[in-house]
VEXVO-83211 format. One line per 8 residues: for each residue x, y, z of N, C-alpha, C. Coordinates in Angstrom, 1 decimal. Layout:
N
X Y Z X Y Z X Y Z ~ ... $
REM end
This chain:
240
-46.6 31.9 24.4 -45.3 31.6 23.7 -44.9 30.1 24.0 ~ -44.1 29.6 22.8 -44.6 27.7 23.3 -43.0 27.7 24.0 ~ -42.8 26.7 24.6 -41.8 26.0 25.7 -40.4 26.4 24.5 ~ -40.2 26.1 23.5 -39.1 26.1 22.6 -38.8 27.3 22.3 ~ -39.9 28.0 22.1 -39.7 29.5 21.4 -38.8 30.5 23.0 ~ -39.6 30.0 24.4 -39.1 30.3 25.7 -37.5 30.0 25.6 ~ -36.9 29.0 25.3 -35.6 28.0 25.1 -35.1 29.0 24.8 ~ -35.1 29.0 23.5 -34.5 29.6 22.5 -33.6 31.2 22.9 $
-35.0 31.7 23.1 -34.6 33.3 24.0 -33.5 33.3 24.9 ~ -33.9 31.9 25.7 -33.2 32.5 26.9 -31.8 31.6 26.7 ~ -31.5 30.7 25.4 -30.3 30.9 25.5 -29.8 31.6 24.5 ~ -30.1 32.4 23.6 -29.8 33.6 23.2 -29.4 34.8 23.9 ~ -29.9 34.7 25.1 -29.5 35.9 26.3 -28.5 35.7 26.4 ~ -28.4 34.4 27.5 -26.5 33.5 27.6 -25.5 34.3 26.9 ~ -26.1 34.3 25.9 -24.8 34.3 25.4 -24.4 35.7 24.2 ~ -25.1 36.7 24.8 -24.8 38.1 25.1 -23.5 38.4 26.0 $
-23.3 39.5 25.2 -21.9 39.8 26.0 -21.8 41.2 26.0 ~ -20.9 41.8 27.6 -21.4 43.0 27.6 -19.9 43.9 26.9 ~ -20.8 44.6 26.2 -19.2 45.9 25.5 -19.3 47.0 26.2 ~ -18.0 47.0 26.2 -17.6 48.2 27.4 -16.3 49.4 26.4 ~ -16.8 50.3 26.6 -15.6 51.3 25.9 -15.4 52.5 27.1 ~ -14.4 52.0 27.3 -13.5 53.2 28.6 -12.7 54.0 27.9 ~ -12.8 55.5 28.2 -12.3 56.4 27.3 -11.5 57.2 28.3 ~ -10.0 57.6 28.5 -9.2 58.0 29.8 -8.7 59.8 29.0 $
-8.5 60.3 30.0 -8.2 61.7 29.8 -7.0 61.7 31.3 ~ -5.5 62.2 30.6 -4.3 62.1 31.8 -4.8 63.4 31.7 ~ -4.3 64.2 33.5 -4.1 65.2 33.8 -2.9 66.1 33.0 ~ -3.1 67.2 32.9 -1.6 67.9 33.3 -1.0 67.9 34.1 ~ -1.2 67.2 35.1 0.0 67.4 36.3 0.8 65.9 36.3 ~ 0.0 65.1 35.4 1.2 63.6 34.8 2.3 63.9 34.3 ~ 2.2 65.2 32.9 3.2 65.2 32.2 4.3 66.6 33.0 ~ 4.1 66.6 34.8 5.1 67.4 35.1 5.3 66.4 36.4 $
5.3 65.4 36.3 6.0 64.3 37.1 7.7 64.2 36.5 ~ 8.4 63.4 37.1 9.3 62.9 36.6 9.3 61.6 36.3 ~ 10.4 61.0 35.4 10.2 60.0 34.4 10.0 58.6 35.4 ~ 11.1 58.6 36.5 11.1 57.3 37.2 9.2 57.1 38.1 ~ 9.5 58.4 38.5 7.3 58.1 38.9 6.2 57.5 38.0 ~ 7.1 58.3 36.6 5.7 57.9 35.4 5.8 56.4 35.4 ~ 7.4 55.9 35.2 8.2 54.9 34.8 7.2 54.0 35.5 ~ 7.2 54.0 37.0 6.6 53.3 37.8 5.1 53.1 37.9 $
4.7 53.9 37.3 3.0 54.1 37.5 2.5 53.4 36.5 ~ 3.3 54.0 35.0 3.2 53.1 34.1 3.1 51.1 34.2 ~ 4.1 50.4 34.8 5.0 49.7 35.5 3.2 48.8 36.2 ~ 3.3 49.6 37.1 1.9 49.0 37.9 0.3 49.3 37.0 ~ 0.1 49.8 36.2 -0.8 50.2 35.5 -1.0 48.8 34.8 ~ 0.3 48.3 33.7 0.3 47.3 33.2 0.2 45.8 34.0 ~ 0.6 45.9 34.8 0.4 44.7 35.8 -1.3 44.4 36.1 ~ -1.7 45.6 36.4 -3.0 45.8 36.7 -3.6 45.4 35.6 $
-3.6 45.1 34.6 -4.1 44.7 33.1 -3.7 43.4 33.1 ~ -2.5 43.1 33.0 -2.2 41.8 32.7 -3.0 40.6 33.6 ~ -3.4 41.2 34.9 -4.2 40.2 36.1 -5.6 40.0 35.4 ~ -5.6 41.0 34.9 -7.5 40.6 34.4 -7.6 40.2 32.9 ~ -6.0 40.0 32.4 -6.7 39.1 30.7 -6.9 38.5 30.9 ~ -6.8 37.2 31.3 -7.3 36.1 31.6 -8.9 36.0 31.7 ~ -9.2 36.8 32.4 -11.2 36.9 32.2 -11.8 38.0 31.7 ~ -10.6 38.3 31.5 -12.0 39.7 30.2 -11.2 39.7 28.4 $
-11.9 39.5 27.5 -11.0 40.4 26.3 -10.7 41.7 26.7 ~ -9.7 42.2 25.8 -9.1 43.7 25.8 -8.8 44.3 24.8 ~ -9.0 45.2 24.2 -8.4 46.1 22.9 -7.8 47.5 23.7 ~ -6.8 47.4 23.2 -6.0 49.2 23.6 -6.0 49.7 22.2 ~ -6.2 51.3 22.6 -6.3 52.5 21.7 -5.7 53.3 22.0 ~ -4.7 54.6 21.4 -4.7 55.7 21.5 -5.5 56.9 20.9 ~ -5.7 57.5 21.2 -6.1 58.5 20.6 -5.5 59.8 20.8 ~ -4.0 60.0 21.0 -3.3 60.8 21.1 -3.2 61.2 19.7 $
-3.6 62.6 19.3 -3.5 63.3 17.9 -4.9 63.0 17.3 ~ -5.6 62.4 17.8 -6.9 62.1 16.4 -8.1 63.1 17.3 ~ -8.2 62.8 19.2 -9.2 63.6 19.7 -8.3 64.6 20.6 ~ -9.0 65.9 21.1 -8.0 66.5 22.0 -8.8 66.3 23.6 ~ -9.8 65.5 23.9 -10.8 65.7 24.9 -10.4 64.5 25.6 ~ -9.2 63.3 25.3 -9.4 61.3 25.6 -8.0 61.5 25.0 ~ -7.0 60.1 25.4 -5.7 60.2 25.2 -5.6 59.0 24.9 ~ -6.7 58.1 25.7 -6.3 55.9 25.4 -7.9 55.8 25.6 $
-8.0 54.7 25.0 -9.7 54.2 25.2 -9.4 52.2 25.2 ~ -10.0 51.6 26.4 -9.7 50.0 26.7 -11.1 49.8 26.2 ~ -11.1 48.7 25.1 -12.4 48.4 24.5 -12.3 46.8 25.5 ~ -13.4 46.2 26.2 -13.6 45.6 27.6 -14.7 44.7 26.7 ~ -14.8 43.1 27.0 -15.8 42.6 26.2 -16.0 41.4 27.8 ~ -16.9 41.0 28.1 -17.1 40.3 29.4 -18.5 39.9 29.2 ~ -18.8 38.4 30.1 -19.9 37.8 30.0 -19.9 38.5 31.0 ~ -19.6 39.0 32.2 -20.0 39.6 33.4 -20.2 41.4 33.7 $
-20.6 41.8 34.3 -20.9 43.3 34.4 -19.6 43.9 35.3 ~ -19.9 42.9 36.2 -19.0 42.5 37.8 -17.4 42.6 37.4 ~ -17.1 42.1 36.5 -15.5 41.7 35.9 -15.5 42.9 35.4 ~ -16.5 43.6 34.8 -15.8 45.1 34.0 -15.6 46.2 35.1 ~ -16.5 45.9 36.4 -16.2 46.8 37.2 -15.0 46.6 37.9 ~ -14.9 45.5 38.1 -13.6 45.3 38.9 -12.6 45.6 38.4 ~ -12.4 45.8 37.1 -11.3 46.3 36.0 -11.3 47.4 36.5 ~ -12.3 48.3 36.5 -12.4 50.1 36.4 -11.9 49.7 37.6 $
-12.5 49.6 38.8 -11.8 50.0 39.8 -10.3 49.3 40.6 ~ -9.7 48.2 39.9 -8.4 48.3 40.0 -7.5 49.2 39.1 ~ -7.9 49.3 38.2 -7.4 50.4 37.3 -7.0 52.0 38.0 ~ -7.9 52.4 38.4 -8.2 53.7 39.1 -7.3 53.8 40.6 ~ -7.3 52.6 40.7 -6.7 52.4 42.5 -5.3 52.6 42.0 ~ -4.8 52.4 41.0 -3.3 52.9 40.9 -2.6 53.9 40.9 ~ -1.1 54.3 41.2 -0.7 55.7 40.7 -1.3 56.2 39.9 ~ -1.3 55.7 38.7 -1.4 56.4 37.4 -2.8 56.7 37.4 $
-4.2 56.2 38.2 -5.1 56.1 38.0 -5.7 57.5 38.6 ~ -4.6 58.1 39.6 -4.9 59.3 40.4 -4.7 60.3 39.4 ~ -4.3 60.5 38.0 -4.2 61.4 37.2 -5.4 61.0 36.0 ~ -6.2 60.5 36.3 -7.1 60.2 35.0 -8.4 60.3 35.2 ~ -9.1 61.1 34.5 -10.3 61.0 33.9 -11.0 60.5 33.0 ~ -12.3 60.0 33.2 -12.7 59.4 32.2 -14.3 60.5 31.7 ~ -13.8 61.0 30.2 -14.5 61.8 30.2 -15.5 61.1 29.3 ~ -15.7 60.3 28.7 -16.6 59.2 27.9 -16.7 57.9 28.5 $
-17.8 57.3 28.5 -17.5 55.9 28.8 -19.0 55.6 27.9 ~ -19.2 54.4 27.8 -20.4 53.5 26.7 -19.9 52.0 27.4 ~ -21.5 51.6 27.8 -21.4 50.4 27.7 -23.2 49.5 26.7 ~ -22.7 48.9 26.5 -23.8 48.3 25.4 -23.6 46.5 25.7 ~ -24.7 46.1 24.8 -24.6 44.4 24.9 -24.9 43.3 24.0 ~ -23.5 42.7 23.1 -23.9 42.3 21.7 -25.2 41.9 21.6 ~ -26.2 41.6 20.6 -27.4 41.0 20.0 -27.7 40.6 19.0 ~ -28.5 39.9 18.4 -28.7 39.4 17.2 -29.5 40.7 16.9 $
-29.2 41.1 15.2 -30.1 42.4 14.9 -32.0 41.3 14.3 ~ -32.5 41.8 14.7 -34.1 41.6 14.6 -34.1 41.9 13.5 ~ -33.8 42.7 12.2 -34.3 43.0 10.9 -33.0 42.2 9.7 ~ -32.2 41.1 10.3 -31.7 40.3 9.8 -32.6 38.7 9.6 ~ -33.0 38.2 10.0 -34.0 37.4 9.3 -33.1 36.0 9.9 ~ -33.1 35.3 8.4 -32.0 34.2 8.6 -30.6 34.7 8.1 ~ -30.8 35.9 7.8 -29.3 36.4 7.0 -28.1 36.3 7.7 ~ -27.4 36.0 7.2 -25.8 35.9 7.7 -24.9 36.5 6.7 $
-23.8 37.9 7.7 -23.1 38.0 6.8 -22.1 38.2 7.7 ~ -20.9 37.6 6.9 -19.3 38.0 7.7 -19.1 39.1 8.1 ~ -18.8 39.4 9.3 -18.6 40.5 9.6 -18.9 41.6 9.7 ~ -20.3 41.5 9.1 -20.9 43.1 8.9 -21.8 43.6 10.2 ~ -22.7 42.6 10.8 -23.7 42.8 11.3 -23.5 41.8 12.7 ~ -23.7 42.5 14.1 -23.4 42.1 15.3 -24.1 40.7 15.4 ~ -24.0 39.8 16.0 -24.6 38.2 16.3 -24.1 38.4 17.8 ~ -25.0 37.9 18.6 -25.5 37.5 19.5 -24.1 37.0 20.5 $
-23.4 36.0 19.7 -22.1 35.0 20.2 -21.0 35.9 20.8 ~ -20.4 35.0 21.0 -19.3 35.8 22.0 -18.3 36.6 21.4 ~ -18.2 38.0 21.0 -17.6 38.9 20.2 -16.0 38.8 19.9 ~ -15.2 38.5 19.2 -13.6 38.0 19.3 -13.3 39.4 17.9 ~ -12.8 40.6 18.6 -12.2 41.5 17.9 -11.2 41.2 17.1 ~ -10.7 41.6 16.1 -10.2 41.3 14.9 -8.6 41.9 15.4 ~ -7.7 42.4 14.5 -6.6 42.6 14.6 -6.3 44.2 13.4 ~ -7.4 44.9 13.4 -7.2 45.9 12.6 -6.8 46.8 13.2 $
-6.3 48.1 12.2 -5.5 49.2 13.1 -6.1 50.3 14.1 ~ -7.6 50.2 13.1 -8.5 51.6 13.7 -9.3 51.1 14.1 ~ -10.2 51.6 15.1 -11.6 51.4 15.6 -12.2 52.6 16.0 ~ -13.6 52.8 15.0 -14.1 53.9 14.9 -15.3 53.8 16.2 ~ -15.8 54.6 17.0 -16.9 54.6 18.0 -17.2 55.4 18.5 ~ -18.7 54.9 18.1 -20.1 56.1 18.6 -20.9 55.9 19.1 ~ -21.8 56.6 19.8 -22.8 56.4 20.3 -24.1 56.6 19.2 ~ -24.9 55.7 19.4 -26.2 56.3 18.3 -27.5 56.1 18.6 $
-28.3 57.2 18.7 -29.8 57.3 19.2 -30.6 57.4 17.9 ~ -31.5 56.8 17.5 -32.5 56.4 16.7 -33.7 57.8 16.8 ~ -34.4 58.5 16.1 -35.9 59.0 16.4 -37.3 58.5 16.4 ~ -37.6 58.3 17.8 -38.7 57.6 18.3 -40.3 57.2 17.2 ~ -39.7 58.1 16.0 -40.6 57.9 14.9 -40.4 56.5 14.4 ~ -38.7 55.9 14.4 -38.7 55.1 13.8 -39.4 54.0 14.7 ~ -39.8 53.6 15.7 -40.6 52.5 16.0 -41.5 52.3 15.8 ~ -42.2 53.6 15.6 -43.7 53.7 15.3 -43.8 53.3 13.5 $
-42.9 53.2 12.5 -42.9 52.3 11.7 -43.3 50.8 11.6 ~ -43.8 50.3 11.3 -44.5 49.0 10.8 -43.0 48.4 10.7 ~ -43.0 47.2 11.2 -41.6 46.6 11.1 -41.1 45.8 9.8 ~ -42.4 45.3 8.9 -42.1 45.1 7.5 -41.5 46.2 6.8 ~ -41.6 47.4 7.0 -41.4 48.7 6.3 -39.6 48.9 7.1 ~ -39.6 48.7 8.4 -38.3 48.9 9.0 -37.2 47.9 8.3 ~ -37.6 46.4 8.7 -36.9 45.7 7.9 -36.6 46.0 6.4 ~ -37.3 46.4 5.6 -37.1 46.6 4.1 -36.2 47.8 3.8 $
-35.7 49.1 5.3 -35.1 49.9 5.1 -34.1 49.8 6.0 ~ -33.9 48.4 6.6 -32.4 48.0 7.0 -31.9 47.4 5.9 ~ -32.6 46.8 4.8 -31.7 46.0 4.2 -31.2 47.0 3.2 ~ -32.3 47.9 3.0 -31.3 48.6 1.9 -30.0 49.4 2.9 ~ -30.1 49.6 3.9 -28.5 49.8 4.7 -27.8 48.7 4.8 ~ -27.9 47.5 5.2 -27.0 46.8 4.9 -26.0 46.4 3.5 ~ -27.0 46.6 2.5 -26.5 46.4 1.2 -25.0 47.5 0.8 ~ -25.6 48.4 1.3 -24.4 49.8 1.3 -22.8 49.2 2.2 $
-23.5 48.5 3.3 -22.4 47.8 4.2 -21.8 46.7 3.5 ~ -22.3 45.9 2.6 -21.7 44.6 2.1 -20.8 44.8 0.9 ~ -20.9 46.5 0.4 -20.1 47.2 -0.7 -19.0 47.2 0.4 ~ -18.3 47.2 1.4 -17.0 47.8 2.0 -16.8 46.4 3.1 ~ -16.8 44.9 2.1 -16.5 44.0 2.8 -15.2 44.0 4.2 ~ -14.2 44.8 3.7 -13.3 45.1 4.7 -13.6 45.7 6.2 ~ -14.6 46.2 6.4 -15.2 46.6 7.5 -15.6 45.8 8.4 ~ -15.5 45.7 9.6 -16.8 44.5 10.4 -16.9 45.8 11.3 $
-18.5 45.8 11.6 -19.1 46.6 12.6 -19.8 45.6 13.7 ~ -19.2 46.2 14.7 -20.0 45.7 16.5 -20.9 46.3 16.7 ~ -22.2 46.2 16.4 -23.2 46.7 17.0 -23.2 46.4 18.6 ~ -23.6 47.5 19.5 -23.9 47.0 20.7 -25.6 47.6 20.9 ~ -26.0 47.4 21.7 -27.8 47.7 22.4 -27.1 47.7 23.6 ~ -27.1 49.3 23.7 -27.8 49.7 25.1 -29.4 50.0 26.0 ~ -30.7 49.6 25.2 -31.4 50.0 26.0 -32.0 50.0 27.1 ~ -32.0 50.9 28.2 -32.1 50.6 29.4 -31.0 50.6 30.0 $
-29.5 50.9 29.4 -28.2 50.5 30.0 -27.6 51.5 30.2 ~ -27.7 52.4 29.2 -26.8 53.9 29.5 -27.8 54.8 28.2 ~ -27.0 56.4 28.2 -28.2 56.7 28.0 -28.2 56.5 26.3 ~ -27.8 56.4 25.4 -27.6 56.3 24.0 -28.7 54.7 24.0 ~ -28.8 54.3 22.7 -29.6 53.0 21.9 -28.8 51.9 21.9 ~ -27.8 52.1 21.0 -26.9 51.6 20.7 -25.3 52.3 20.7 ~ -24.4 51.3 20.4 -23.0 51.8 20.6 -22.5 51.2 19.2 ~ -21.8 52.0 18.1 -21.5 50.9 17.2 -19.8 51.1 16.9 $
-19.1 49.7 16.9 -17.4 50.5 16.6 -17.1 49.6 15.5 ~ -17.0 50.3 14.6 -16.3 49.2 13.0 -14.8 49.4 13.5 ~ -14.8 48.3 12.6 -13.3 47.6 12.8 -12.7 48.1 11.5 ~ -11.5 48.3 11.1 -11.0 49.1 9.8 -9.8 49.4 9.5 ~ -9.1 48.9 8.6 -7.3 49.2 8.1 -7.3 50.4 7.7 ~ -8.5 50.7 7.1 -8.5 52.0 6.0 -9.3 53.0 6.5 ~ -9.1 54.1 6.6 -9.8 55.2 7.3 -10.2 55.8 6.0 ~ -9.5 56.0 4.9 -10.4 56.7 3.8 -11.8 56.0 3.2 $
-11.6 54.5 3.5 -12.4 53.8 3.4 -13.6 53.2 4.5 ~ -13.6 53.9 5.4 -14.4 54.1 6.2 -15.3 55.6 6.1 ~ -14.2 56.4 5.5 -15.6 57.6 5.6 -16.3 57.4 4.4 ~ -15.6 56.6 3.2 -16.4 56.3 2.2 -18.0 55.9 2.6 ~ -17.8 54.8 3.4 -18.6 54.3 4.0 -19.5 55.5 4.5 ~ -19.3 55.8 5.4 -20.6 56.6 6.6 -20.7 57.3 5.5 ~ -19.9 58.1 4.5 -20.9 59.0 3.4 -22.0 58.5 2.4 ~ -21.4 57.3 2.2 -23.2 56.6 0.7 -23.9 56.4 2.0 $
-23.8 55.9 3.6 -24.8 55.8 4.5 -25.9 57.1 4.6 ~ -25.1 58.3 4.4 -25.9 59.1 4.5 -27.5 59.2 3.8 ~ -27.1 58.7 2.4 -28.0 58.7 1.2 -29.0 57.7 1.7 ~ -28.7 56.9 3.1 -29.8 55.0 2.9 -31.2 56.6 3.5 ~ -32.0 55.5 3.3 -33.6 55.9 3.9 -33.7 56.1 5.6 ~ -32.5 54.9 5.7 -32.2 54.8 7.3 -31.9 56.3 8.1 ~ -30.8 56.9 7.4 -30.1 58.0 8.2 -31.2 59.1 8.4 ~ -32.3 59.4 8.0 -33.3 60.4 8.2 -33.9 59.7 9.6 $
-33.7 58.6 9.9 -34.5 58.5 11.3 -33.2 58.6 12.4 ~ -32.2 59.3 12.2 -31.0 59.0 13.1 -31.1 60.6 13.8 ~ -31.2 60.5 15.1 -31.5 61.7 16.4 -29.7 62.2 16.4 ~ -28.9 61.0 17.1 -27.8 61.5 17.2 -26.9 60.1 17.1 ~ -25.7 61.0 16.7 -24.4 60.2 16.4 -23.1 60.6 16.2 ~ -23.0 60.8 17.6 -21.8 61.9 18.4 -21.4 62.1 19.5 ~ -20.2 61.4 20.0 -19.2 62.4 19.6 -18.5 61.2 18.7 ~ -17.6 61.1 17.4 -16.9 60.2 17.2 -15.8 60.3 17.3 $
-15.2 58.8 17.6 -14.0 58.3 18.1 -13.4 58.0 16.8 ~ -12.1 58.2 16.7 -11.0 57.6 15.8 -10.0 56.8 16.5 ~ -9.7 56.0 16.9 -9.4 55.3 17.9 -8.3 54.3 16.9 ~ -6.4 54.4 17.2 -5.3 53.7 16.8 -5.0 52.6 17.6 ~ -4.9 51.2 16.9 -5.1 50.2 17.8 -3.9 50.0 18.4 ~ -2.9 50.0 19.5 -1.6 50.0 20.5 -1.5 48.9 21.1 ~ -0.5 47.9 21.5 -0.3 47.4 22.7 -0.3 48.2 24.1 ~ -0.4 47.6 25.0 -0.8 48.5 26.4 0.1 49.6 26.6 $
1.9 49.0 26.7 2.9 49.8 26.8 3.0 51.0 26.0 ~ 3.1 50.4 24.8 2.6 51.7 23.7 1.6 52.8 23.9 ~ 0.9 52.4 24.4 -0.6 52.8 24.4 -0.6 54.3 25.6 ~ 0.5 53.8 26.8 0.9 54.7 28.1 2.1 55.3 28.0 ~ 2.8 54.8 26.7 4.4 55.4 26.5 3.4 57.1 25.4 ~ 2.8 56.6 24.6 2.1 58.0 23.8 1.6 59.3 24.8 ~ 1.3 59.2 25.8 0.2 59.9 26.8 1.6 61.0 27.7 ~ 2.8 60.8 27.2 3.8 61.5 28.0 3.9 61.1 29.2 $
REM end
């Protein structure tokens, strides 16, 4: 491998970033507290957040009403592994943290997709650079495992049946999807969360996916998240 092609990689690595999706489940025994305890847990919860914007992105979610298993999910984006942990565990060290479970978590790590070529498209397809989430309402996320058949494909043949999936993606310009690559990281392939105003217009989407050539090599892609984008406060005033 020549000295440049070495370069190149490894500052392509750099500048990988790791995605993190924290998925929280409150106890029942939160919503038989009284209000000044919540008041307060709440209170320090948020503090606890506000100390770590400064070095990590953040997206808050609820998902009060969409899943019954997760209540909030913190979408976490960091050049560090170390900074995401240190989130989880001041987070947890709180009042509030002694009533929560986390019954899902994903972590993955943006990439340039290998069956994009020189292609460039807005928003459709994950790049390598430092990920800056958009401002849409919903964020859909899943986990997705591939069938081991598909690598044993010829990669000429792979690439010629991503593009016809991508093409399906460039019909629903409104969309931007984050691929993440987990391999070796957790147990799923990848992690993918589109971004989206429109939810009827997102299942539009996953349904003409069904029809690509692609979706017959797909093992699993489940459980899915429907995820309402909140400010923090909002986000712990929904959870009762």
């Amino acid at each position: 491998m020549e000295e440049s092609v070495v370069d190149e990689k490894a500052r392509e690595r750099s500048q990988r970033r790791y995605l993190r999706y924290i998925f929280f489940k409150v106890s029942r025994e939160w919503r038989m507290e009284d209000e000044q305890t919540r008041g307060e847990a709440r209170k320090e919860f948020l503090n606890a957040l506000k100390t770590k914007s400064g070095s990590l992105t953040m997206r808050f979610y609820s998902l009060v009403g969409t899943r019954g298993d997760t209540d909030f999910m913190i979408w976490v984006i960091s050049k560090d592994l170390e900074a995401i942990q240190s989130l989880a565990s001041e987070l947890m060290s709180t009042k509030l943290g002694r009533y929560l479970d986390v019954p899902y978590s994903y972590i993955a790590m943006s990439k340039g997709s290998t069956y994009l070529g020189s292609h460039k498209h807005e928003g459709q397809e994950g790049a390598s650079e430092e990920r800056v989430p958009g401002n849409t309402k919903y964020l859909f996320v899943y986990p997705f495992v591939k069938k081991r058949e598909w690598y044993k494909i010829p990669f000429t043949e792979r690439q010629r049946i991503m593009a016809e999936h991508f093409k399906v993606g460039h019909k629903y310009p409104e969309i931007k999807i984050n691929t993440g690559y987990s391999f070796g990281l957790d147990d799923q392939e990848f992690v993918l969360g589109f971004e989206a105003d429109n939810p009827a217009e997102f299942l539009d989407l996953v349904e003409e996916l069904r029809t690509s050539d692609a979706s017959k090599y797909t093992e699993r892609e489940t459980p899915i998240f429907t995820c309402i984008a909140v400010d923090p406060a909002t986000m712990l005033k929904l959870i009762g």
